[in-house]
C-alpha positions as CSV (number, residue, x, y, z in Angstrom):
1,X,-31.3,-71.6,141.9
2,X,-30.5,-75.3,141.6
3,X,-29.5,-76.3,137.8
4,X,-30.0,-79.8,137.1
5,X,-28.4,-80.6,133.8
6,X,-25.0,-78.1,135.5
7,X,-25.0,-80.5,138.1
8,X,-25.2,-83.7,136.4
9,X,-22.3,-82.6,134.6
10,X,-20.2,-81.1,137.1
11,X,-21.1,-84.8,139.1
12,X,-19.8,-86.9,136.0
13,X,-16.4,-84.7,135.6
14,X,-15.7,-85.2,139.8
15,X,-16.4,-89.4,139.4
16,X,-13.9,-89.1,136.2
17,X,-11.6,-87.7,138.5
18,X,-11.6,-89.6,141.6
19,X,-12.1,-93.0,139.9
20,X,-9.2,-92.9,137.1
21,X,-6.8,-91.2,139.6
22,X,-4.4,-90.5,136.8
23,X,-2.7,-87.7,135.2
24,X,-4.2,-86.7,131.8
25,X,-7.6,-88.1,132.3
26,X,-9.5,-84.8,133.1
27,X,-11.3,-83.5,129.8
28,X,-9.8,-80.2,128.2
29,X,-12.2,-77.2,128.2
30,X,-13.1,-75.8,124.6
31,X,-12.8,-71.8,126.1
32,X,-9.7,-70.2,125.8
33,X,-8.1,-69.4,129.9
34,X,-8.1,-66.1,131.0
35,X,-4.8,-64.7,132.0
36,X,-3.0,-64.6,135.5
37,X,-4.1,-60.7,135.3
38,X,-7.9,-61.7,135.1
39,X,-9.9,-62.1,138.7
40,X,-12.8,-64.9,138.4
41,X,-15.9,-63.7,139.9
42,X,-17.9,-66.1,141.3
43,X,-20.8,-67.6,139.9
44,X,-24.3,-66.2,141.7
45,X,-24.5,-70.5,142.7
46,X,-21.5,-69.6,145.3
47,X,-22.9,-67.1,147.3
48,X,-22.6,-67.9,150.9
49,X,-21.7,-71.5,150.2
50,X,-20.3,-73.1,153.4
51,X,-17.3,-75.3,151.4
52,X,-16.0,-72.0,149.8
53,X,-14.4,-71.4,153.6
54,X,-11.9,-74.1,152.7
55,X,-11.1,-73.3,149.4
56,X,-7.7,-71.8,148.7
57,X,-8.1,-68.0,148.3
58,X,-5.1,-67.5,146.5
59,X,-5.7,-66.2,142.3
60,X,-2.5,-67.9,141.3
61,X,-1.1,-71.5,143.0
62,X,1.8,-72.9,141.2
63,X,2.5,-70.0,138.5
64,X,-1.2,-71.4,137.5
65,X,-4.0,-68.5,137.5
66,X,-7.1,-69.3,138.5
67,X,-9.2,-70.1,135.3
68,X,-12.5,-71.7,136.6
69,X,-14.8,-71.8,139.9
70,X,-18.0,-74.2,140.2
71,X,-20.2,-74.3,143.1
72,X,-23.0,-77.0,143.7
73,X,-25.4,-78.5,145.9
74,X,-22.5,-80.5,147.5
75,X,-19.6,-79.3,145.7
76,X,-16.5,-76.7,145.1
77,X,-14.6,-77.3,142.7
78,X,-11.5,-74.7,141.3
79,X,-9.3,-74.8,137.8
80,X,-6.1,-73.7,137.8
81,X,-4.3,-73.6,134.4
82,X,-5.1,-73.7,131.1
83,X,-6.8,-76.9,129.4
84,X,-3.9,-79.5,129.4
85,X,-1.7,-78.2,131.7
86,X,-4.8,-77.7,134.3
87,X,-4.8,-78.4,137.9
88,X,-8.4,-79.1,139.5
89,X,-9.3,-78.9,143.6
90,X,-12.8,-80.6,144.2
91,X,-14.1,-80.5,147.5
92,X,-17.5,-82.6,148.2
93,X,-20.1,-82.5,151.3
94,X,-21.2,-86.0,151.9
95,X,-23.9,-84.7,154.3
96,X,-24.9,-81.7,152.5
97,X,-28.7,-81.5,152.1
98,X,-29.8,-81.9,148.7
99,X,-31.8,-78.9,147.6
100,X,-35.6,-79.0,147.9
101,X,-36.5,-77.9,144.1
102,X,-34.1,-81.0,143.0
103,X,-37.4,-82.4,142.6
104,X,-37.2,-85.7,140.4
105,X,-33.1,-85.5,140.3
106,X,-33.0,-85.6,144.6
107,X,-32.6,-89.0,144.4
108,X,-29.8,-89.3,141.6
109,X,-28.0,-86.3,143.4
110,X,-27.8,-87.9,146.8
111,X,-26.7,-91.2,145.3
112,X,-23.9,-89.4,143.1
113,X,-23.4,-87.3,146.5
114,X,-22.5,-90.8,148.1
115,X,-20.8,-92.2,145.4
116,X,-18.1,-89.6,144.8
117,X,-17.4,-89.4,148.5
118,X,-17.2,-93.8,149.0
119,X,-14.9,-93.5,145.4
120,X,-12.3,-90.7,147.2
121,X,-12.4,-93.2,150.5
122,X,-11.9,-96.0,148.8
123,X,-9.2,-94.5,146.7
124,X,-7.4,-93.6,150.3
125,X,-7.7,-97.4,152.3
126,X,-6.4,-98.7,148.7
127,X,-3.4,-96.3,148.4
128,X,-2.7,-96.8,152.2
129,X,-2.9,-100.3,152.2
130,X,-0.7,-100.9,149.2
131,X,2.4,-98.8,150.3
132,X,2.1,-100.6,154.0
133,X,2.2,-103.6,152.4
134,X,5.1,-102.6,149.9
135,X,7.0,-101.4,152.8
136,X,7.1,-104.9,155.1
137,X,8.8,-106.3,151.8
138,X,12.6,-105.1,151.1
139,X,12.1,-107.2,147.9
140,X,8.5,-105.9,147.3
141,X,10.2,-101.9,147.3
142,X,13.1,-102.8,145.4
143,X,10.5,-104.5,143.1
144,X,8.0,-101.2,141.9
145,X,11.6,-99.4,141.5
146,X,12.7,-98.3,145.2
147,X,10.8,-95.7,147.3
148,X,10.6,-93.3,145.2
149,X,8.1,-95.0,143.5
150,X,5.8,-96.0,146.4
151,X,2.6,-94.2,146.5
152,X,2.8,-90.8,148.8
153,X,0.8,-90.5,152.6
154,X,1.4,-87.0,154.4
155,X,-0.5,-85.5,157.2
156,X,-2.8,-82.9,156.7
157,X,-3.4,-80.3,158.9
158,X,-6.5,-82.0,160.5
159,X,-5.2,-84.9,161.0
160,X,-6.4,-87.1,158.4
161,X,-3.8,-88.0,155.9
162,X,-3.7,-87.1,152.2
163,X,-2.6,-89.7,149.2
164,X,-1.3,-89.5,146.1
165,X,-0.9,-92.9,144.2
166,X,2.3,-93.9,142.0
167,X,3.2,-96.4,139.6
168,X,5.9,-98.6,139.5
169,X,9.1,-97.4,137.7
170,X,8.5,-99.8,134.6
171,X,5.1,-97.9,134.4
172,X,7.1,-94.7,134.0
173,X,6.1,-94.1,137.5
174,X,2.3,-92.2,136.7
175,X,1.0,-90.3,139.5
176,X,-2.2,-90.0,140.4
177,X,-4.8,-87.9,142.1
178,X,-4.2,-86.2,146.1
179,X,-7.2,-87.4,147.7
180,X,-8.0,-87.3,151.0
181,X,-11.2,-87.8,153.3
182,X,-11.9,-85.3,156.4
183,X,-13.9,-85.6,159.1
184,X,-15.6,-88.8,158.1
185,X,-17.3,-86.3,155.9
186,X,-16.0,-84.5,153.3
187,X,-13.8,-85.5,150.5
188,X,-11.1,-84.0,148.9
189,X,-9.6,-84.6,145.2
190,X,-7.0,-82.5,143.8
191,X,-5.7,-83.9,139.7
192,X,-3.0,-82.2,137.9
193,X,-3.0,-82.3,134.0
194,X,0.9,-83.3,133.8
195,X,2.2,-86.0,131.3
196,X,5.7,-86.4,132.7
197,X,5.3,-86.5,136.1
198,X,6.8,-89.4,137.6
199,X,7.9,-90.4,141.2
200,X,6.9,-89.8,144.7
201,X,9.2,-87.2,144.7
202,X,7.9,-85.6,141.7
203,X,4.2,-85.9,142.3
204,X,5.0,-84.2,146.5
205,X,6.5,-81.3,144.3
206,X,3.3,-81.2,142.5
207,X,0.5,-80.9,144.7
208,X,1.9,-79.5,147.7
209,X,1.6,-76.1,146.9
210,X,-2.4,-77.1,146.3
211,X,-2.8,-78.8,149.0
212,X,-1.2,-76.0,151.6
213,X,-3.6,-73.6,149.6
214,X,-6.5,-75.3,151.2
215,X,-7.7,-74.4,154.5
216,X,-9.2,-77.6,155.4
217,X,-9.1,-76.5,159.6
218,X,-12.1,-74.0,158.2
219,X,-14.7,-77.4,157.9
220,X,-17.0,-77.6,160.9
């Protein structure tokens, strides 16, 4: 059963995400975490949904337990960690059909649907772009502190690459959010609740073990 005001929410908190890209930013949940010991059942809205295939299946990632699952219309999303030290993996459809008892909200959900998937694409030419650019430029790397605070592109294991955007040094080197588009289709943003990360090096550390928890070669 579709839930409106769920999913107007849960589409607010992913836009948060992709479009401040920085560490700290996602809200704290009022609810005490369960511990590493507690298995999250899924919510009834998650049954048989087709993006759960490329979610990680793992309870624990990071020494993090799993604390929080949502599934909507177009969405996955999975907490890690308790509020503050939280790690969050959202996973959007852009083609996903929008439910048929969406009714009056249709329209609004297919334009947030659109929205969230353009901000996570954008967010990847932009963090592309700038370390290419960085990196024609001796002087331009020496000048954000040296490469190891250029922003991060890896490979992922389709193909597409995944981003993870860093400040210059004098900016204490903030990392942002992984992101990463797939398939021309879906969109991937994974933000870590950690004040003193810093560095390239740092924010690989970070995600890595989220992002190889995905199994991204499961999307049709």
């Amino acid at each position: 059963m579709l839930r409106p005001v769920v999913i107007a929410l849960s589409l607010a908190s992913f836009a948060a995400l992709t479009a401040a890209c920085s560490n700290g930013e996602a809200s704290a949940k009022a609810e005490a975490a369960p511990s590493a010991a507690t298995k999250i059942a899924l919510p009834p809205e998650c049954e048989n949904h087709p993006l759960l295939a490329a979610m990680p299946t793992a309870q624990t990632i990071a020494g993090k337990p799993l604390t929080e699952v949502e599934c909507q219309a177009f969405s996955v999303a999975m907490t890690y960690g308790e509020p503050g030290t939280s790690a969050k993996i959202v996973l959007i459809d852009a083609k996903a059909p929008i439910p048929e008892d969406a009714g009056a909200l249709g329209g609004l959900l297919a334009t947030a649907q659109k929205t969230a998937y353009e901000s996570v694409s954008r967010g990847v030419i932009m963090t592309k772009g700038v370390r290419e650019a960085a990196l024609t430029s001796p002087t331009a790397v020496a000048s954000v502190g040296g490469e190891n605070y250029l922003s991060v592109v890896m490979d992922g294991p389709t193909g597409e690459p995944a981003v993870i955007s860093v400040e210059p040094k004098d900016a204490d080197g903030r990392v942002g959010a992984l992101m990463s588009v797939l398939k021309g289709r879906y969109a991937l943003s994974i933000g870590i609740e950690q004040d003193d990360l810093s560095g390239a090096d740092a924010a690989r550390a970070a995600y890595q073990p989220y992002f190889n928890a995905m199994r991204l070669s499961a999307l049709p």
